[in-house]
Legacy VTK file of the C-alpha trace (Angstrom):
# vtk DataFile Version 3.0
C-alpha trace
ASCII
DATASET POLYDATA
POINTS 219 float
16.806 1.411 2.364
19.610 3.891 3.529
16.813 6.373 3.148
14.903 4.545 5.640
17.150 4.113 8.365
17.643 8.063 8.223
14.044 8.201 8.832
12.764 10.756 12.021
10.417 7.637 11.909
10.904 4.516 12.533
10.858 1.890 9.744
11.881 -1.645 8.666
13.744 -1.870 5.394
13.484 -4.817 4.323
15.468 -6.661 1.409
13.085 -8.932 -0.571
14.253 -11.801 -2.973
15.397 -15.112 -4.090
18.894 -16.808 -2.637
21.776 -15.751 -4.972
20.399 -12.846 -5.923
22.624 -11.089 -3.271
20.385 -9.943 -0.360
23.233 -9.849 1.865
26.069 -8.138 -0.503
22.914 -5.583 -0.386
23.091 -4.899 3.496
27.028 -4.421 2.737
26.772 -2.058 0.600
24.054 -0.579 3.092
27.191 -0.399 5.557
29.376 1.286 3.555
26.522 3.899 2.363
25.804 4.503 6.081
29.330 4.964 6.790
29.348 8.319 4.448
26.539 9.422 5.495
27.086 8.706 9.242
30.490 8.182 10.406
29.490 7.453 13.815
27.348 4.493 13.079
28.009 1.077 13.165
25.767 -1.632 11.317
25.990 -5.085 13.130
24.797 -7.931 10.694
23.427 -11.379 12.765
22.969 -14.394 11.265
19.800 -15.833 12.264
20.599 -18.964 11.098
23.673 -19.329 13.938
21.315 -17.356 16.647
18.767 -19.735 16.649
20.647 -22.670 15.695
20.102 -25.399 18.175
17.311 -24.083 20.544
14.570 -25.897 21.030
11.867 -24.366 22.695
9.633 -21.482 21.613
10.133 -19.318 24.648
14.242 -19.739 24.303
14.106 -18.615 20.974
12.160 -15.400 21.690
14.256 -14.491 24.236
17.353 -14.498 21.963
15.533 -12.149 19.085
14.255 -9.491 21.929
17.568 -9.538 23.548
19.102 -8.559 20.473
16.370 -6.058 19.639
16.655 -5.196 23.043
20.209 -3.717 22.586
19.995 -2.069 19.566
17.283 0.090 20.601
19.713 0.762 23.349
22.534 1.446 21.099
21.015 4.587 19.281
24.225 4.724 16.926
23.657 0.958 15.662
21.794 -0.424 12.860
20.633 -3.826 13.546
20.720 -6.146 10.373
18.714 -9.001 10.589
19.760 -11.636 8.047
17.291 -14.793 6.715
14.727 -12.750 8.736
12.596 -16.042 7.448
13.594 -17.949 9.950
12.474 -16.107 12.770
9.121 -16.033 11.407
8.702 -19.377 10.998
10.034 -20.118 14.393
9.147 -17.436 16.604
4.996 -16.351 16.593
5.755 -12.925 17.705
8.308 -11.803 15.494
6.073 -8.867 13.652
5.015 -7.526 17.098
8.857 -7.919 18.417
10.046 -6.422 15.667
7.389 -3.143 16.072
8.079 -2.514 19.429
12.191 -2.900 18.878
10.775 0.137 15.876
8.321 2.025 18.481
11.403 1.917 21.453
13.665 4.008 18.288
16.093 0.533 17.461
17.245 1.495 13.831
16.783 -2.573 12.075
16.877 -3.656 8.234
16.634 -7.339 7.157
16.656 -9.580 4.758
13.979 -12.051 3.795
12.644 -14.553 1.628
9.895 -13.329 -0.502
7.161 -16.006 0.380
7.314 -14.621 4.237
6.679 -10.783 3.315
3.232 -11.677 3.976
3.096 -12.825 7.289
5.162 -9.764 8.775
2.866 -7.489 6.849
0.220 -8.294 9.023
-0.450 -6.659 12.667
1.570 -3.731 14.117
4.601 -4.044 11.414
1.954 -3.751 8.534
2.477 0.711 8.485
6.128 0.202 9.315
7.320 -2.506 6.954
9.500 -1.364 3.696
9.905 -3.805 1.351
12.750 -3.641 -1.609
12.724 -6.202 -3.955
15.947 -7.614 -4.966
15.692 -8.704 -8.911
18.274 -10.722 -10.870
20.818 -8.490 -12.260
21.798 -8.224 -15.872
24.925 -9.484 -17.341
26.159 -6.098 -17.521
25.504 -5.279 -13.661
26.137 -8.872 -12.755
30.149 -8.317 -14.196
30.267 -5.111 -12.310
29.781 -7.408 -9.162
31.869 -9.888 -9.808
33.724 -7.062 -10.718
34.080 -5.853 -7.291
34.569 -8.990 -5.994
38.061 -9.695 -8.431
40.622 -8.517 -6.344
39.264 -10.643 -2.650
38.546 -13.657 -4.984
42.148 -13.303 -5.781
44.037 -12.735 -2.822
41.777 -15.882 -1.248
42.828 -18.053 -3.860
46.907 -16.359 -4.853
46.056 -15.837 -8.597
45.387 -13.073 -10.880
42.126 -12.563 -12.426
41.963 -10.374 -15.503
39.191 -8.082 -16.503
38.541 -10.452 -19.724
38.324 -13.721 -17.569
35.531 -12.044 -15.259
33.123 -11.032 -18.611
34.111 -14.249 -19.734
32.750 -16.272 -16.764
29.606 -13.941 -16.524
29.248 -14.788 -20.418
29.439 -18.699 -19.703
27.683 -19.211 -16.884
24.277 -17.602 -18.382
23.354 -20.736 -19.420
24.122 -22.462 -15.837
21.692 -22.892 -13.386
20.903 -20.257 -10.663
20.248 -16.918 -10.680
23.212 -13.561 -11.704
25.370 -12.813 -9.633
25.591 -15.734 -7.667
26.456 -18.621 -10.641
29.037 -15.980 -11.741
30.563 -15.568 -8.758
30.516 -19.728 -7.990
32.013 -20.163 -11.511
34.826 -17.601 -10.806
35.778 -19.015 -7.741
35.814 -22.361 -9.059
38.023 -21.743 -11.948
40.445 -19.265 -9.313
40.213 -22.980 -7.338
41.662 -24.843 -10.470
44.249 -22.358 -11.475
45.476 -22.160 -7.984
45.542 -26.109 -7.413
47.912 -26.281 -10.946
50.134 -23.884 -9.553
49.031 -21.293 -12.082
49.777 -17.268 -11.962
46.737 -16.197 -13.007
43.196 -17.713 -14.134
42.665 -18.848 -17.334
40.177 -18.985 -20.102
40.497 -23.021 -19.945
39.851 -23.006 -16.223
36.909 -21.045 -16.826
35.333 -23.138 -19.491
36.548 -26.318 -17.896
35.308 -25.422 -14.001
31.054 -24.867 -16.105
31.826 -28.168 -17.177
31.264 -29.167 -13.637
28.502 -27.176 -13.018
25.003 -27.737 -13.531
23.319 -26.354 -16.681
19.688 -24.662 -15.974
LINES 1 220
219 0 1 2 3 4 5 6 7 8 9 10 11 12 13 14 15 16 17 18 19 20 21 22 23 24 25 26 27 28 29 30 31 32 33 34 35 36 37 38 39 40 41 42 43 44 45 46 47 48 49 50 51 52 53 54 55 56 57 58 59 60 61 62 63 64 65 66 67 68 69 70 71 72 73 74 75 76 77 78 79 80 81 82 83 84 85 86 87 88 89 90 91 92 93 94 95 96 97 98 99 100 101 102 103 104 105 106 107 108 109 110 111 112 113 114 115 116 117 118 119 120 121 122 123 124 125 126 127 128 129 130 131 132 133 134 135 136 137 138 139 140 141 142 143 144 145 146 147 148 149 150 151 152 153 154 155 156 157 158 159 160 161 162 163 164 165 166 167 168 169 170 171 172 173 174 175 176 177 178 179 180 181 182 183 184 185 186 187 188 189 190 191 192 193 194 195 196 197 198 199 200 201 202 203 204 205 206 207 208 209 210 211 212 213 214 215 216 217 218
């Protein structure tokens, strides 16, 4: 994807899969890629969801997208990330042609989208220029790597320790919860960091753990 964006041509990366499967973490990691790469860049992430929350004509809603297109081919040191990328093309007709001549006028975009609209924006002027990368479940392993990562924010949000054994231990229980890795892992850790903060606790426990899947639904 980072690849891509480097491109001499233009192209749309776009991040293919499933919710909870971590699409977005995946244009974070973009950022911080980019960063190291290109200092001077700056990747702006919008919501598509909030932008087009609440308009209610087709015209209105086309506006928005091409004004934001419009800027980032302005901008030539932003990278315009487009997340639930869905939405716009189930609400806006001519978001593949948009989106090609944001590409053709040198905007630098990547996006995120649901799998069953890959389809319709591979059709017409995006068809050459699309990139998809699928976005797969990850295995325990990788999965407590990620949740890994995420230790140290999950406990300053929530004023508890987390220990290295508590994170393979929720990966390890919540395989048999619903929902795809890393996203059950992550909702499991959080809601045992919930519990041992609400009891006043230091740090998370194996009993808040095993006592937060309780409340969770098996798959």
């Amino acid at each position: 994807a980072v690849a891509g964006l480097l491109a001499w041509q233009r192209r749309l990366p776009l991040i293919v899969g499933s919710p909870g499967l971590g699409k977005t973490n995946h244009l974070y990691r973009m950022a911080a890629l980019l960063s190291g790469a290109r200092p001077d860049w700056e990747l702006l992430c919008v919501d598509l969801a909030c932008l087009l929350a609440g308009v209610l004509w087709d015209g209105e809603r086309e506006k928005l997208l091409n004004a934001a297109l419009e800027e980032a081919a302005a901008r030539t040191n932003v990278v315009l990330a487009l997340d639930r990328l869905e939405l716009a093309v189930m609400t806006v007709p001519l978001t593949p042609w948009l989106l090609a001549g944001a590409l053709d006028r040198r905007a630098r975009l990547t996006a995120t989208c649901l799998p069953a609209y890959v389809e319709k924006l591979a059709q017409g002027p995006l068809a050459r220029r699309l990139d998809p990368i699928e976005v797969t479940e990850l295995a325990p392993q990788d999965a407590a790597a990620a949740l890994g990562q995420l230790r140290e924010t999950l406990a300053a949000h929530h004023g508890v320790a987390i220990d290295a054994p508590v994170v393979e231990a929720a990966v390890a229980r919540s395989l048999t919860l619903a929902g795809p890795l890393p996203d059950k892992a992550v909702a499991l850790m959080d809601a045992a960091a919930a519990r041992a903060a609400l009891l006043k606790q230091p740090a998370v426990t194996l009993c808040d753990v095993y006592l937060a899947a309780s409340r969770m639904r098996e798959g």
